[in-house]
HTML snippet that shows the backbone in 3Dmol.js (N, CA, C, O; Angstrom):
<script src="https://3Dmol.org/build/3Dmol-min.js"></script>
<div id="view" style="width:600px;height:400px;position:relative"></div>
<script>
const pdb = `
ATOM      1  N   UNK A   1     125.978  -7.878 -16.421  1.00  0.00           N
ATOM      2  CA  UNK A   1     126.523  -7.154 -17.550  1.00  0.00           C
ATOM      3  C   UNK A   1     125.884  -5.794 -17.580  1.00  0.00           C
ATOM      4  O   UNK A   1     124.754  -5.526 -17.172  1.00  0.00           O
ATOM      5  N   UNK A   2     126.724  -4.998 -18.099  1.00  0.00           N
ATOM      6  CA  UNK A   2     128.049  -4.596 -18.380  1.00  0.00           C
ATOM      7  C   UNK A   2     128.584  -3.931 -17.104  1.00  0.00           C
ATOM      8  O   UNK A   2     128.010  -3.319 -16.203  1.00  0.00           O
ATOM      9  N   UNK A   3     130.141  -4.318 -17.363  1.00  0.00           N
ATOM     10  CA  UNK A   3     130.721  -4.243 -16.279  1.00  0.00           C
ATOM     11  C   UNK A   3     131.967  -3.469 -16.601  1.00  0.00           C
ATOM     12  O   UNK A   3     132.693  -3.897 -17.498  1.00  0.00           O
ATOM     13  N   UNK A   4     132.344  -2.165 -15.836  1.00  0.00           N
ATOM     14  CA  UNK A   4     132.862  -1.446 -16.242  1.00  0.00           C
ATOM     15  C   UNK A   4     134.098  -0.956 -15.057  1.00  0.00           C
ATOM     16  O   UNK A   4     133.999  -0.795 -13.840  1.00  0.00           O
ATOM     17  N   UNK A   5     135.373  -0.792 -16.067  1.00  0.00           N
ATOM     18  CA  UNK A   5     136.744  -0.545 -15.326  1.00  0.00           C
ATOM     19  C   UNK A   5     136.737   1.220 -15.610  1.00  0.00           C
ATOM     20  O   UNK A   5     136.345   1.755 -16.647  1.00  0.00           O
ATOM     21  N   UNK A   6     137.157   1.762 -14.671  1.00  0.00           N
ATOM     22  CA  UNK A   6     137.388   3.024 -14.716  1.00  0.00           C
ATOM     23  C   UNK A   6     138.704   3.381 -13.957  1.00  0.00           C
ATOM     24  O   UNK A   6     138.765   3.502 -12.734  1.00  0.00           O
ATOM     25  N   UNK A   7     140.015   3.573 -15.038  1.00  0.00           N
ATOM     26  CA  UNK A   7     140.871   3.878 -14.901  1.00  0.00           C
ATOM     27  C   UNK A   7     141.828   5.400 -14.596  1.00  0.00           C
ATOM     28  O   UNK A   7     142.193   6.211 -15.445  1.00  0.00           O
ATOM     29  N   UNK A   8     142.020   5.433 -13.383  1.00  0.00           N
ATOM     30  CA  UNK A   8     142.598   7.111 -12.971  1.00  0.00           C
ATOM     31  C   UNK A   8     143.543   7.272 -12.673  1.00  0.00           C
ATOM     32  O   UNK A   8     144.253   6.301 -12.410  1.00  0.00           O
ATOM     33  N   UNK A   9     144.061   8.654 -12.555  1.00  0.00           N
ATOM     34  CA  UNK A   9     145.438   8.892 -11.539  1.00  0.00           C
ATOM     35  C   UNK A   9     144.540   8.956 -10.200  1.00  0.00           C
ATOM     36  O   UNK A   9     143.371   9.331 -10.116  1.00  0.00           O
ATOM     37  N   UNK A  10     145.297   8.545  -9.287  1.00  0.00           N
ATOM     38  CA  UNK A  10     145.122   8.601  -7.490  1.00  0.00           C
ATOM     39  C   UNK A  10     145.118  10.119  -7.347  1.00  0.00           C
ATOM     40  O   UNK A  10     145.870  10.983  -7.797  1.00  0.00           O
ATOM     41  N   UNK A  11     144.012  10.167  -6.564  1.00  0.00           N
ATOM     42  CA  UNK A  11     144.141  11.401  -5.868  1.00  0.00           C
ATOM     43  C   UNK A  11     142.997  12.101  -5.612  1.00  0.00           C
ATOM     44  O   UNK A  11     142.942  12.941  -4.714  1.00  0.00           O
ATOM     45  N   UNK A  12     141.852  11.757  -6.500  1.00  0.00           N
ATOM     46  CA  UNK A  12     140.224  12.423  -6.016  1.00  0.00           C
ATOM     47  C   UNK A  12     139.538  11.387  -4.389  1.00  0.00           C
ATOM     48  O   UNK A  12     139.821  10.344  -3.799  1.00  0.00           O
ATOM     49  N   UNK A  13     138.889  12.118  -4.315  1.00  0.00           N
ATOM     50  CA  UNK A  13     137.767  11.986  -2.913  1.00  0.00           C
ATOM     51  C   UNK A  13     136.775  10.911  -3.198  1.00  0.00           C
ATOM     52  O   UNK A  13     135.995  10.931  -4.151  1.00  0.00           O
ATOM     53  N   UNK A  14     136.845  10.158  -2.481  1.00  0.00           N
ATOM     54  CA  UNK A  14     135.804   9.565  -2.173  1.00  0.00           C
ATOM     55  C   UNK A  14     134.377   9.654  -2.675  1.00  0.00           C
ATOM     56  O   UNK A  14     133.737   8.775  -3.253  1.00  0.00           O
ATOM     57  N   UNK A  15     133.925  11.119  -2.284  1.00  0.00           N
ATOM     58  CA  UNK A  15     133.082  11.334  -2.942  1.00  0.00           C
ATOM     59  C   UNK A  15     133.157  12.082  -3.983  1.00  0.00           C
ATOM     60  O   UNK A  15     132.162  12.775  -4.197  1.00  0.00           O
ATOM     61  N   UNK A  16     134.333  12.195  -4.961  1.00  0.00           N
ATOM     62  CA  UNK A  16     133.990  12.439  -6.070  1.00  0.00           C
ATOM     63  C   UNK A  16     134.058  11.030  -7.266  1.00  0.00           C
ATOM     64  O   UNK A  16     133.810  11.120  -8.468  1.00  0.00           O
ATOM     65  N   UNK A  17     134.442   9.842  -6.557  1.00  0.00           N
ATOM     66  CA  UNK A  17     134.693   8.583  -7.159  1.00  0.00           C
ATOM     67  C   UNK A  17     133.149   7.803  -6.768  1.00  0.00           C
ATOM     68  O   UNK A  17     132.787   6.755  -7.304  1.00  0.00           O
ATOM     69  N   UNK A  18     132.428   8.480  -5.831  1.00  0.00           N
ATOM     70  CA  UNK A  18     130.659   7.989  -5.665  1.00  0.00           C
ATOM     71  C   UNK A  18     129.576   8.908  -6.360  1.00  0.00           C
ATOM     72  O   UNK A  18     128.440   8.500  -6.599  1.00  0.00           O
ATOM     73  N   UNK A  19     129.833   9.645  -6.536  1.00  0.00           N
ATOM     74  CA  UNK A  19     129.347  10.297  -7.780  1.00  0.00           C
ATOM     75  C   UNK A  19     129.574   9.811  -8.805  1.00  0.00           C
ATOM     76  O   UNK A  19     128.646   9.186  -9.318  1.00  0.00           O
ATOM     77  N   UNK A  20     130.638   9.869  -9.402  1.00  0.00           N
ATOM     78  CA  UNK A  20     131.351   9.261 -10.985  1.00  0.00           C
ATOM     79  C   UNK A  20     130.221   7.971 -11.132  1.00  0.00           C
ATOM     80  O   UNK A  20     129.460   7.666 -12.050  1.00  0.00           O
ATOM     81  N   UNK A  21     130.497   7.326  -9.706  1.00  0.00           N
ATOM     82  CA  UNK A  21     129.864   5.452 -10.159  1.00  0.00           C
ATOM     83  C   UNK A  21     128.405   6.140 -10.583  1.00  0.00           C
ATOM     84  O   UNK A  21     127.936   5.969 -11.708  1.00  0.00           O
ATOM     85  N   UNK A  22     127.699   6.984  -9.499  1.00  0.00           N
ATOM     86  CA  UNK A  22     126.372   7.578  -9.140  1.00  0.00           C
ATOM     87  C   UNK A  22     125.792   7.369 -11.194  1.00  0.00           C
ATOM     88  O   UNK A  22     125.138   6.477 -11.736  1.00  0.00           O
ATOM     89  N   UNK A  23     126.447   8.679 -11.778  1.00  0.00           N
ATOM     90  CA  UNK A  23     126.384   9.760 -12.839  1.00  0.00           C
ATOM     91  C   UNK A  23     126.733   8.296 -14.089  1.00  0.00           C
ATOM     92  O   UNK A  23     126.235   8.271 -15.214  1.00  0.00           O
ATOM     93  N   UNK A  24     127.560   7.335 -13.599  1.00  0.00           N
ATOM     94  CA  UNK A  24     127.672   6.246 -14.730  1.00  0.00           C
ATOM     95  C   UNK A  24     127.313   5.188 -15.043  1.00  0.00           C
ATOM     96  O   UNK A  24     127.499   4.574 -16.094  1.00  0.00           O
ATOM     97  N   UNK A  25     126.397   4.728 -13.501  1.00  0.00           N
ATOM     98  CA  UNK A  25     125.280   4.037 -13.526  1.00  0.00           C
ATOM     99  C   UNK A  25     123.925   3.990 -14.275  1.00  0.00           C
ATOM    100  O   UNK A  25     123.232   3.213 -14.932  1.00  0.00           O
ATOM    101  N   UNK A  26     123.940   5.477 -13.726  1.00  0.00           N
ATOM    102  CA  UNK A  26     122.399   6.338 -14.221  1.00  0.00           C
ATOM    103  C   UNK A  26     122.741   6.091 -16.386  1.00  0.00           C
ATOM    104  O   UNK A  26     122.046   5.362 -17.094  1.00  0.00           O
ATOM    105  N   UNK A  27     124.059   7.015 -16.936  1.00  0.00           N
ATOM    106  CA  UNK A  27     124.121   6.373 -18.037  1.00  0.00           C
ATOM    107  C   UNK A  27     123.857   5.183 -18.685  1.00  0.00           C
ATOM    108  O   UNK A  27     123.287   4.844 -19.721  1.00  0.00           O
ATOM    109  N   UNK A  28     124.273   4.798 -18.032  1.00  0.00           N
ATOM    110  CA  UNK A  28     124.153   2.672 -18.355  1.00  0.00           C
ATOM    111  C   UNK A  28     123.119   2.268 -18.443  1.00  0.00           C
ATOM    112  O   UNK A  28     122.710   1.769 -19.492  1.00  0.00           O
ATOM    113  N   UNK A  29     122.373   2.374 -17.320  1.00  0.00           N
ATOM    114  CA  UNK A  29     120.979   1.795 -17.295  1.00  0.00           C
ATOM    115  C   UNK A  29     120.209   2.675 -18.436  1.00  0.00           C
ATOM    116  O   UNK A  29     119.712   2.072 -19.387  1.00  0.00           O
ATOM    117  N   UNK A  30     120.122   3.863 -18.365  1.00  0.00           N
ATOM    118  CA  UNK A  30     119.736   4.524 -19.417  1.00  0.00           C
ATOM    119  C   UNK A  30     119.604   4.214 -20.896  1.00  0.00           C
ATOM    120  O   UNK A  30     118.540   3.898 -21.428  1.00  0.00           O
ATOM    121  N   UNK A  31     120.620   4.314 -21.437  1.00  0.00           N
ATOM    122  CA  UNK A  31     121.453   3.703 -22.447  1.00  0.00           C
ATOM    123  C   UNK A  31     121.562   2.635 -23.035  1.00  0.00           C
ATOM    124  O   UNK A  31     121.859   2.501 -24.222  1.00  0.00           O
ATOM    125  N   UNK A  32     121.339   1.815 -22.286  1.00  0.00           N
ATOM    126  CA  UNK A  32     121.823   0.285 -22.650  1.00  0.00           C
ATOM    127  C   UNK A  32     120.536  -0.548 -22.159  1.00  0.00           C
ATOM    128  O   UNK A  32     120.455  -1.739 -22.459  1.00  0.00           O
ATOM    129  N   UNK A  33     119.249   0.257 -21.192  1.00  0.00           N
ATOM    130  CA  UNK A  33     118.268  -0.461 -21.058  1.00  0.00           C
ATOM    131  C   UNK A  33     118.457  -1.482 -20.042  1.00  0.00           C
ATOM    132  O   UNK A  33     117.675  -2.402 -20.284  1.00  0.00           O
ATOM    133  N   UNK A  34     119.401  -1.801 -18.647  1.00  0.00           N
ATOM    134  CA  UNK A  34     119.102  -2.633 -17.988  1.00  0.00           C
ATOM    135  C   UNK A  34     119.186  -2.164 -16.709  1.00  0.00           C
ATOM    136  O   UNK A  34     119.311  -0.973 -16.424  1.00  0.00           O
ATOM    137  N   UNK A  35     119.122  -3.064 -15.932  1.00  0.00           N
ATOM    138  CA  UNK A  35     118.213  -2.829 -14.595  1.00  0.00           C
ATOM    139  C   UNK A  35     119.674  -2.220 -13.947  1.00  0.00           C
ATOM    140  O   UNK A  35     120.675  -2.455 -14.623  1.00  0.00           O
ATOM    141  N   UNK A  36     119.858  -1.449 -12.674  1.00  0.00           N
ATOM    142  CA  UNK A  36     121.288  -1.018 -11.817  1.00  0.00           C
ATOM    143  C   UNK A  36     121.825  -2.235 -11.734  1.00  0.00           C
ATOM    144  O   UNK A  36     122.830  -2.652 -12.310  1.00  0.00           O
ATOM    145  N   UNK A  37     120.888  -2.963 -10.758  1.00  0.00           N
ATOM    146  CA  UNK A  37     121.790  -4.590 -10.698  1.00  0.00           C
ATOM    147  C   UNK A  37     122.060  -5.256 -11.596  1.00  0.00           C
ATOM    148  O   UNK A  37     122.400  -6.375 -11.211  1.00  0.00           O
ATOM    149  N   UNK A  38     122.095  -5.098 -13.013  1.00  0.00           N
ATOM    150  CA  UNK A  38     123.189  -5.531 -13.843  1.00  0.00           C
ATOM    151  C   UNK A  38     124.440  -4.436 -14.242  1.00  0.00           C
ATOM    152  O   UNK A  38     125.141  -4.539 -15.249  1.00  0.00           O
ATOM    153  N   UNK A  39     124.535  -3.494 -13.338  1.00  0.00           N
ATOM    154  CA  UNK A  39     126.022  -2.899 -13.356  1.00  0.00           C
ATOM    155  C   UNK A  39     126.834  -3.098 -12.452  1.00  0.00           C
ATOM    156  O   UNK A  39     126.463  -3.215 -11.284  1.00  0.00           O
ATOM    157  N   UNK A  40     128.359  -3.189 -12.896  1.00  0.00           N
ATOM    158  CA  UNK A  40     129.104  -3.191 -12.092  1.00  0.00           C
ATOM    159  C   UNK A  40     130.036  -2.177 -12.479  1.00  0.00           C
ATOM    160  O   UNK A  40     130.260  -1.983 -13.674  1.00  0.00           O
ATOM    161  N   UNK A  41     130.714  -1.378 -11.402  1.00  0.00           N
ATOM    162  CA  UNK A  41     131.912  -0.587 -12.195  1.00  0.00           C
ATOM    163  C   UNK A  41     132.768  -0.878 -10.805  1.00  0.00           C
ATOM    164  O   UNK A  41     132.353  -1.059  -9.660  1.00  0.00           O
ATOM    165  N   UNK A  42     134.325  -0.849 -11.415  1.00  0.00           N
ATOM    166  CA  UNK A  42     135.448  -0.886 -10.590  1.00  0.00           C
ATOM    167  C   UNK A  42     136.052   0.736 -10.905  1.00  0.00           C
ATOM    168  O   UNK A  42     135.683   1.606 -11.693  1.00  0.00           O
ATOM    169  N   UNK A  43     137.302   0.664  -9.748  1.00  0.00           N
ATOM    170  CA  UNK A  43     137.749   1.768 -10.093  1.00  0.00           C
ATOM    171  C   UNK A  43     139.590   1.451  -9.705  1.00  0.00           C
ATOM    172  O   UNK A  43     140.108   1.371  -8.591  1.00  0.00           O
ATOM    173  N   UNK A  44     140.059   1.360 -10.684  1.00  0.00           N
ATOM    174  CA  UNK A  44     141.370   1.097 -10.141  1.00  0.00           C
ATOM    175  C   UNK A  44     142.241   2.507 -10.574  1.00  0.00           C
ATOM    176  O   UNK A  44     141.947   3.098 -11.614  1.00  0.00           O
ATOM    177  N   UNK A  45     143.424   3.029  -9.612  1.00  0.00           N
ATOM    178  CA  UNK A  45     144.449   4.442  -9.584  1.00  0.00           C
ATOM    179  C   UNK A  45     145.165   4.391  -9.747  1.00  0.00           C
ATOM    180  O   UNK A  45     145.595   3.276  -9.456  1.00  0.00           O
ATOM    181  N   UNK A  46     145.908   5.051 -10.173  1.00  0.00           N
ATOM    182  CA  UNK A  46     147.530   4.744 -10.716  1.00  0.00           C
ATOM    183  C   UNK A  46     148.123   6.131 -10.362  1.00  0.00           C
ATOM    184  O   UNK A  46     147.487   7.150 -10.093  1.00  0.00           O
ATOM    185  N   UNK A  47     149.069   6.016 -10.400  1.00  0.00           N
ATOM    186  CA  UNK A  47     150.166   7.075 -10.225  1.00  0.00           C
ATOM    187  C   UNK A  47     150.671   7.664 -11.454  1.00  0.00           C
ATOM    188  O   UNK A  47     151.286   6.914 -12.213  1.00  0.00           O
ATOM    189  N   UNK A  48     150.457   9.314 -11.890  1.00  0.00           N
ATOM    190  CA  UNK A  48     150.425   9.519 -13.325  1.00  0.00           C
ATOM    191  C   UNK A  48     152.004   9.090 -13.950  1.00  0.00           C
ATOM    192  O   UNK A  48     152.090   8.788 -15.140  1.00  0.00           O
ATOM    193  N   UNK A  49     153.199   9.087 -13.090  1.00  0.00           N
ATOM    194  CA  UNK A  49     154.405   8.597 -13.991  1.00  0.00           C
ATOM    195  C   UNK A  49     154.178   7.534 -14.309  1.00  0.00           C
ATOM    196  O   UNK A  49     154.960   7.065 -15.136  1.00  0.00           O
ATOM    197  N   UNK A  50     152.853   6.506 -13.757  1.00  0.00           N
ATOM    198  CA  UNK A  50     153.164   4.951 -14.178  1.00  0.00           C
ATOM    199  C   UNK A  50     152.101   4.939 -15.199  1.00  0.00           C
ATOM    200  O   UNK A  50     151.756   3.852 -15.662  1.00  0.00           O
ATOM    201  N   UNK A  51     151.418   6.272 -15.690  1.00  0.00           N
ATOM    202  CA  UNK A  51     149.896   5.964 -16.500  1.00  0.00           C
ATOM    203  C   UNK A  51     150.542   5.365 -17.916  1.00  0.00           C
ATOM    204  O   UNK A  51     150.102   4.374 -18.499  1.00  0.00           O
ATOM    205  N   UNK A  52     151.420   5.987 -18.252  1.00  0.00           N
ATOM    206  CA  UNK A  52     152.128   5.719 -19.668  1.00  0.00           C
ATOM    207  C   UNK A  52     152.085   4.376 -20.342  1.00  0.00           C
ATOM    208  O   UNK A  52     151.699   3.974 -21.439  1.00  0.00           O
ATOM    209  N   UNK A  53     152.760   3.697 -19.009  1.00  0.00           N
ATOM    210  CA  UNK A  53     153.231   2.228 -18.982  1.00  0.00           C
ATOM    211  C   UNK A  53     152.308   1.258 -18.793  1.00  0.00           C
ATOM    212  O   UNK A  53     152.258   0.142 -19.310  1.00  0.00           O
ATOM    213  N   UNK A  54     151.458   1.852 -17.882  1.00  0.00           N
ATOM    214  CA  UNK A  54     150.568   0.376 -16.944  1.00  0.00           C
ATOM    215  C   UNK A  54     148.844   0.629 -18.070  1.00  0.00           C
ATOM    216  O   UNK A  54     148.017  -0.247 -18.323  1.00  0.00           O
ATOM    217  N   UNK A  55     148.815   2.130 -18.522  1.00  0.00           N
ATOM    218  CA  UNK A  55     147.708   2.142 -19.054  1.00  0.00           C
ATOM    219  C   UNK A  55     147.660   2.441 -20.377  1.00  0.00           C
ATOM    220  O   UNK A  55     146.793   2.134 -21.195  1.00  0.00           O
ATOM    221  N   UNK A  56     148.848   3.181 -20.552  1.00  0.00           N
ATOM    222  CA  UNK A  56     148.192   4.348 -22.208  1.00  0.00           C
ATOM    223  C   UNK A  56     148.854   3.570 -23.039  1.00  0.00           C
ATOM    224  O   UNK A  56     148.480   3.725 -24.201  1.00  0.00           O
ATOM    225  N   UNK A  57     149.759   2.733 -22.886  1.00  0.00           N
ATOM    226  CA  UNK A  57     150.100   1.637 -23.996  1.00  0.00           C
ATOM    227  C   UNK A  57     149.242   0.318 -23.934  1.00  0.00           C
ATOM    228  O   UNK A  57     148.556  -0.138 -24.849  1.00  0.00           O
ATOM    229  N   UNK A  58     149.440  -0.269 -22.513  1.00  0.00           N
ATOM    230  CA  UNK A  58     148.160  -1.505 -22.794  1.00  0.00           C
ATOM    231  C   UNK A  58     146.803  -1.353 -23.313  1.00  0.00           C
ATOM    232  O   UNK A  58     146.293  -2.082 -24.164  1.00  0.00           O
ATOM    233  N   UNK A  59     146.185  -0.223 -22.662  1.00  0.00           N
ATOM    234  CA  UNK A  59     144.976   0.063 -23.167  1.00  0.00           C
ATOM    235  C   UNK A  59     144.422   0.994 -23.763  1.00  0.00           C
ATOM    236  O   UNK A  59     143.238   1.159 -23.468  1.00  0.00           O
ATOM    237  N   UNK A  60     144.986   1.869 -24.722  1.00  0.00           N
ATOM    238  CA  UNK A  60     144.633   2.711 -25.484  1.00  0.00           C
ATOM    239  C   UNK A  60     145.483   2.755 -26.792  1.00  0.00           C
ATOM    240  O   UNK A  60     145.018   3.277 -27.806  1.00  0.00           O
ATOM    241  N   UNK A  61     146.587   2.268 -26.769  1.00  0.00           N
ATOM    242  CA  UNK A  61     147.407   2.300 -28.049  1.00  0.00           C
ATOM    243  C   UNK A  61     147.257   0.389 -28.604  1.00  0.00           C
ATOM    244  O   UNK A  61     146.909   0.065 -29.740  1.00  0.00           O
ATOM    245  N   UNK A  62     147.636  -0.672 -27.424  1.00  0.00           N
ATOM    246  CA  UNK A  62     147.557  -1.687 -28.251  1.00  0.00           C
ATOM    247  C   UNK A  62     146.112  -1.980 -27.812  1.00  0.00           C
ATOM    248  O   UNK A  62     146.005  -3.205 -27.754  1.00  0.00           O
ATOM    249  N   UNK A  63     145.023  -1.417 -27.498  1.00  0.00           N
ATOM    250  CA  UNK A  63     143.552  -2.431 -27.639  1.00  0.00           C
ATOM    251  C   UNK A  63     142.745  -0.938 -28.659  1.00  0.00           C
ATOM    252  O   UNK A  63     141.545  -0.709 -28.504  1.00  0.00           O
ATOM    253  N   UNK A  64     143.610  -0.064 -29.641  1.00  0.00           N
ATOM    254  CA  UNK A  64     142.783   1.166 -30.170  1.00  0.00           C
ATOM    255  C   UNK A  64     141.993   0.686 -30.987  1.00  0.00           C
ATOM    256  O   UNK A  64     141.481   1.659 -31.539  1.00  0.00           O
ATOM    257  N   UNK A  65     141.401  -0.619 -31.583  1.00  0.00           N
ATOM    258  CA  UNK A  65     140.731  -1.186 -32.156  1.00  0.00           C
ATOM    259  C   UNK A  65     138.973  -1.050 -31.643  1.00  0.00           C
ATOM    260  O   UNK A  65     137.900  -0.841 -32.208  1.00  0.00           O
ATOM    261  N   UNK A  66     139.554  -1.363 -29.946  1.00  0.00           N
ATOM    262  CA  UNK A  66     137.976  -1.477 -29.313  1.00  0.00           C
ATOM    263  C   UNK A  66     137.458   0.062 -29.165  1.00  0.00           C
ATOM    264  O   UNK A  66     136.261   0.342 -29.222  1.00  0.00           O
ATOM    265  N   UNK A  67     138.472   1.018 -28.972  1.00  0.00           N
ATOM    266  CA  UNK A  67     137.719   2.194 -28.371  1.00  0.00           C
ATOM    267  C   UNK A  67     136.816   2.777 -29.395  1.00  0.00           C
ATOM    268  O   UNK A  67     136.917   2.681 -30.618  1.00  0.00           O
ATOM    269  N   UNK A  68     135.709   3.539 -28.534  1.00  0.00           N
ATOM    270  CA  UNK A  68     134.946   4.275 -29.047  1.00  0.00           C
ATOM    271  C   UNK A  68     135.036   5.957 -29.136  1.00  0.00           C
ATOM    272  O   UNK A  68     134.415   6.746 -29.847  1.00  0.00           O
ATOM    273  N   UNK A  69     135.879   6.127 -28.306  1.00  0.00           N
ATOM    274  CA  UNK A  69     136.302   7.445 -27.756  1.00  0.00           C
ATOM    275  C   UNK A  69     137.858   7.064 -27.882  1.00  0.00           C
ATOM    276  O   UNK A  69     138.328   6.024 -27.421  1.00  0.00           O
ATOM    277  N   UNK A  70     138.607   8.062 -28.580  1.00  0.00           N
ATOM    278  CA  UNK A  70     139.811   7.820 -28.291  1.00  0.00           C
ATOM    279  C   UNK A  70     140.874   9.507 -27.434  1.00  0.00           C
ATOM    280  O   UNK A  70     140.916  10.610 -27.979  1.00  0.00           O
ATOM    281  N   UNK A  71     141.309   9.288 -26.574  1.00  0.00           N
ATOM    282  CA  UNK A  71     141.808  10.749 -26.191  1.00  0.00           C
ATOM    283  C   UNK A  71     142.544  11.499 -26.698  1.00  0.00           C
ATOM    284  O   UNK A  71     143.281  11.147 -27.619  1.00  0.00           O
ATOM    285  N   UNK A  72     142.522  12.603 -26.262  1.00  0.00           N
ATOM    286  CA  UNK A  72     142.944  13.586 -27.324  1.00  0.00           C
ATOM    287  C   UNK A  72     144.493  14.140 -26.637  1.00  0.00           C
ATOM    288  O   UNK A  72     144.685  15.356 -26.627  1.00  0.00           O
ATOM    289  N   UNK A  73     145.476  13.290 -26.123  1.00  0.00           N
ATOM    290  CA  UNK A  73     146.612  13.806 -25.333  1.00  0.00           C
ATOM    291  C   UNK A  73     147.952  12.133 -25.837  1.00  0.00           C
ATOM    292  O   UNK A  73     147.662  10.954 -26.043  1.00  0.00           O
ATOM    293  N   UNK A  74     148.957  12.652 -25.852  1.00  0.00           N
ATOM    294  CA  UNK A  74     149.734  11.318 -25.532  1.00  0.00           C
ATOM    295  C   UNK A  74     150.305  11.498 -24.458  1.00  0.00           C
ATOM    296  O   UNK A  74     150.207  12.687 -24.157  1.00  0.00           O
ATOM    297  N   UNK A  75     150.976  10.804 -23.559  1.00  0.00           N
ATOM    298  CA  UNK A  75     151.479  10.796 -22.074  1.00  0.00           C
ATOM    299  C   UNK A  75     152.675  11.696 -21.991  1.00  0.00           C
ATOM    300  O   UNK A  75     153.505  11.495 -22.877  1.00  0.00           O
ATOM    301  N   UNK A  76     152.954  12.649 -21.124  1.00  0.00           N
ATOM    302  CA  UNK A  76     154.017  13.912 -21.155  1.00  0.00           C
ATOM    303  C   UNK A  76     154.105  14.843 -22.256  1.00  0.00           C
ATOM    304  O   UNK A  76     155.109  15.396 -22.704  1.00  0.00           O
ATOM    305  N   UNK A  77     153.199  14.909 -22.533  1.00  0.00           N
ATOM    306  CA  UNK A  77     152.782  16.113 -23.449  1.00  0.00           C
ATOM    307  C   UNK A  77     151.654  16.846 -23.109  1.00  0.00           C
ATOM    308  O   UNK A  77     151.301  17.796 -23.807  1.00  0.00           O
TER     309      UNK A  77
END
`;
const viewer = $3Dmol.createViewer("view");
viewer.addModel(pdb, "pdb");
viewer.setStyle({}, {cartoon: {color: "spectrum"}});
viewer.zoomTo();
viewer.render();
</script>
């Protein structure tokens, strides 16, 4: 624990997706007080015509209860 999904459009580098983990690890452990080896982060991509559908309604409009951060855009706008 804690184990963390990080949701994108396709299209950054490699190494800018090993950094991200790098820079959100370092947070975590920080933050939350536990060791690296209790982090995990995934990283799954999407294609921005499908972000609407596959993400910004499942997980930001019907789970807006959990967020802590909520964004400041709606999809095609």
């Amino acid at each position: 624990m804690p184990h963390i999904i990080v949701k994108m459009y396709k299209g950054r580098s490699e190494d800018m997706k090993k950094d991200m983990v790098e820079k959100v690890t370092k947070a975590i452990t920080e933050s939350l007080s536990v060791n690296e080896s209790s982090v995990s982060i995934a990283i799954e991509e999407y294609e921005p015509e499908k972000w609407g559908k596959e993400v910004y309604e499942p997980d930001i409009v019907g789970k807006s209860e959990t967020l802590y951060r909520k964004p400041g855009y709606t999809p095609g706008k």
